[in-house]
C-alpha positions in Angstrom: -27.7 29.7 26.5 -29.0 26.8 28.4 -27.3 24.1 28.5 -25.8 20.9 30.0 -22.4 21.3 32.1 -20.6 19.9 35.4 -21.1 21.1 38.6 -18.5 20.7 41.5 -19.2 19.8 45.1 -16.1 21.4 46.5 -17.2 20.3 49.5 -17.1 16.6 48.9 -14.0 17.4 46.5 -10.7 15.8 48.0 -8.8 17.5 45.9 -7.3 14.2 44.1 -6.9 16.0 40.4 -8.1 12.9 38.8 -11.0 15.0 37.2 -8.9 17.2 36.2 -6.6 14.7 34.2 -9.7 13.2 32.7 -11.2 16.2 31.0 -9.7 16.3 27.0 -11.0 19.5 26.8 -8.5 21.2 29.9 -11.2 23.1 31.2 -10.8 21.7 34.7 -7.9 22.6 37.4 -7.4 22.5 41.2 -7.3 25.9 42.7 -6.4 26.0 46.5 -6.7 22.1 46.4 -10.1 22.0 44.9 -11.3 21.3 41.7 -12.4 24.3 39.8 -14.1 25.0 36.2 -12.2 27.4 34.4 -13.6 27.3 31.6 -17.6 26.8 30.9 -17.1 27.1 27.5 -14.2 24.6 27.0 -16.8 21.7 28.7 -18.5 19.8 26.2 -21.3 18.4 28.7 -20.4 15.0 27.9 -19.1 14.4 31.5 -15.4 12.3 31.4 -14.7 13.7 34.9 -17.6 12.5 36.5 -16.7 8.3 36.7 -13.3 9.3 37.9 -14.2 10.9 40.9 -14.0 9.0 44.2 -16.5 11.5 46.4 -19.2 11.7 43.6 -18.4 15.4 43.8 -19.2 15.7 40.1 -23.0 16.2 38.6 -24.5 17.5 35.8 -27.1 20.9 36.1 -28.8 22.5 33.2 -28.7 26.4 33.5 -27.1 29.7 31.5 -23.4 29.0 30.4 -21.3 30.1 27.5 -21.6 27.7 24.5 -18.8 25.0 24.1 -16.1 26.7 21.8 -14.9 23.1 19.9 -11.8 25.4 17.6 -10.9 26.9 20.6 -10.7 23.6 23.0 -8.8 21.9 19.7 -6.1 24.7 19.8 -5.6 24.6 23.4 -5.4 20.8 23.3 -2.7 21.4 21.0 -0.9 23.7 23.2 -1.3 21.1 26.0 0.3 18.6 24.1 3.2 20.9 23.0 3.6 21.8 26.5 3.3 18.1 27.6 6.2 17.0 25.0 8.5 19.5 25.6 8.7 18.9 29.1 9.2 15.1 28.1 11.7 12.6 28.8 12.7 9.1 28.2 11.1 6.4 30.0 15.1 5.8 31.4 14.4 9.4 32.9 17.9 10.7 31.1 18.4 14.3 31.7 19.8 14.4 28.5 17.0 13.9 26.4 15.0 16.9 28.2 13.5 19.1 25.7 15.0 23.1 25.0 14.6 25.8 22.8 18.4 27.6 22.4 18.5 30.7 22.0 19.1 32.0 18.3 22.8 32.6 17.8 23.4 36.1 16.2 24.6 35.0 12.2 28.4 34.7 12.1 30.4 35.6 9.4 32.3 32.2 7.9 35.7 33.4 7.9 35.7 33.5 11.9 34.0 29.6 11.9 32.7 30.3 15.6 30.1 29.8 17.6 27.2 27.1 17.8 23.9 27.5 15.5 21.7 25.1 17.1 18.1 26.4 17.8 16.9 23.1 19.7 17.9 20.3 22.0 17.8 16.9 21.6 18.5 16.4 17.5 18.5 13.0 17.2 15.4 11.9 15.6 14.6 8.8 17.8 14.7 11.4 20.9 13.0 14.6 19.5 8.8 14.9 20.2 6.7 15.2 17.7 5.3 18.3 19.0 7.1 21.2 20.0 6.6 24.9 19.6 10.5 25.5 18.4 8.7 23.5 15.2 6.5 26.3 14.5 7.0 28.2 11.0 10.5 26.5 11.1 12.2 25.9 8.1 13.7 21.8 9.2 17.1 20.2 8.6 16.9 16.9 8.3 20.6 16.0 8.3 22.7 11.8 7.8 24.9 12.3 10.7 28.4 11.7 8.9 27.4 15.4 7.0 28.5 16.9 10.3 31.9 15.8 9.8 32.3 15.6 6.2 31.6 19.0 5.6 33.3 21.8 7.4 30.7 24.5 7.4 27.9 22.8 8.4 27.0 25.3 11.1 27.0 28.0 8.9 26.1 26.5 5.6 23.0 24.7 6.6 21.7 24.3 10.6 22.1 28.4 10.8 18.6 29.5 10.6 17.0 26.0 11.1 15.4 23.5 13.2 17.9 20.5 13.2 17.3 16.5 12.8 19.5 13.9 12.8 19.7 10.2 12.1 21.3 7.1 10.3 19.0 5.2 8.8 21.6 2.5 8.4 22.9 2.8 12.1 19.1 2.9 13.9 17.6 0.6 11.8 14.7 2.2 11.7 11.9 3.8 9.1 11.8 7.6 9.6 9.0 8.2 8.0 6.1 7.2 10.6 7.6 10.0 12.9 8.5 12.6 10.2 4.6 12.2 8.9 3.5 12.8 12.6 6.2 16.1 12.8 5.5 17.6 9.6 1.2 16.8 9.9 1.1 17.9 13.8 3.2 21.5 13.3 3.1 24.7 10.9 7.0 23.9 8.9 7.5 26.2 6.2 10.5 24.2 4.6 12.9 20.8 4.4 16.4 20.4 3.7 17.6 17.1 3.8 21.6 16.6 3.7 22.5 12.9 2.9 26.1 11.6 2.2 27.0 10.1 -1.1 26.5 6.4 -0.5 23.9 4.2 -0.8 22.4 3.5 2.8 21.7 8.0 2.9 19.1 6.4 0.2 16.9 5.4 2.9 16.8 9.1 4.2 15.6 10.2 1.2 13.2 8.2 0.8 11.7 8.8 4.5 11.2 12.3 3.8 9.8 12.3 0.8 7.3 9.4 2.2 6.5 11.3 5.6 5.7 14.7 3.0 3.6 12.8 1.2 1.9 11.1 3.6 1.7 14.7 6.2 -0.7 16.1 2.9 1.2 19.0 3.5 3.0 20.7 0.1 6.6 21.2 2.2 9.2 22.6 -0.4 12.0 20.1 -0.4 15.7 20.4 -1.1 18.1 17.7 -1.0 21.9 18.0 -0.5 24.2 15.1 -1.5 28.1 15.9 -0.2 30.8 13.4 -0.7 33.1 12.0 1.5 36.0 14.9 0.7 33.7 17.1 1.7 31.9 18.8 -1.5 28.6 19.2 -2.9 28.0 17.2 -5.5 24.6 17.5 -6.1 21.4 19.8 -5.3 18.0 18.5 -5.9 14.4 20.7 -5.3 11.0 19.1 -5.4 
């Protein structure tokens, strides 16, 4: 078809990459320090690239190109932005916080109590993206970090198997639910377990996870653990 799309001066192209930051759509990269479309049918003809560009190497043209695929652009955005936040840090640039998939321990039988089942790195909730791609048709812990150490089996009984978070809403002072909203909306989660300790404050993760459900529009199955201080399960809710 005809159409409206960028054309590249590569000789008047310095090779800056500032064009290629600027395009949403990621149909733009530098190839042998030139910019370069990759993709005619990821550019929407609406030209973001071209007030960037110091050398006014960028135009428009008319002529024959492939139509401008908008699901396919929005799925590769999506994959940028997965990319982008796993490869994330803190601003404090804390090697720490680094996003990693782990790879998938082989189950363990509980009499031998060995061996780590954690499927991602970091847990906490303050430190984990909102986009990843170990999300992806995960069934999620959401765990009150005293369960950990009130409960013996917690590797086996519950992170086996599952994507881990963890928090206290009592010790971060913070709502949960913004960020669980933007989790559960952004990614593909097939389930939620939520283990909260028998006192009141583990009321407030409750409460953020059934608020960030809701507000995702998502139906996530939900099942909620309480455990007691000795260390027993004392009560099993499903919504």
């Amino acid at each position: 078809m005809i159409r409206k799309i960028i054309r590249i001066d590569e000789e008047k192209c310095n090779g800056c990459g500032l064009c290629v930051n600027a395009c949403n759509e990621g149909a733009l990269a530098l190839v042998n320090g030139k910019a370069k479309l990759m993709r005619e049918d990821y550019c929407d003809g609406l030209g973001n690239c071209l007030p960037v560009c110091p050398e006014d190497a960028i135009s428009f043209e008319e002529r024959e190109a492939a139509p401008f695929q908008e699901e396919a652009v929005k799925q590769h955005q999506k994959e940028m932005a997965q990319k982008k936040a796993e490869t994330a840090t803190l601003a404090c640039g804390c090697p720490g916080s680094s996003v990693r998939s782990l790879s998938a321990p082989k189950k363990v039988k509980k009499e031998k109590r060995a061996g780590g089942a954690l499927r991602q790195w970091p847990v906490q909730i303050k430190l984990l993206p909102t986009a990843a791609r170990f999300y992806q048709n995960a069934d999620i812990l959401i765990a009150a970090d005293c369960c950990a150490y009130a409960y013996s089996a917690f590797h086996l009984d519950f992170i086996q198997g599952k994507i881990t978070l963890v928090g206290c809403p009592k010790l971060d002072d913070v709502d949960y639910s913004e960020k669980l909203t933007e989790i559960f909306s952004t990614n593909e989660i097939k389930s939620v377990t939520l283990t909260r300790m028998e006192v009141p404050c583990c009321g407030g993760m409750a409460k953020a996870v059934k608020t960030a459900i809701k507000n995702s529009g998502k139906q996530l199955p939900l099942t909620v653990y309480t455990i007691s201080a000795e260390g027993q399960i004392v009560a099993k809710e499903e919504f």
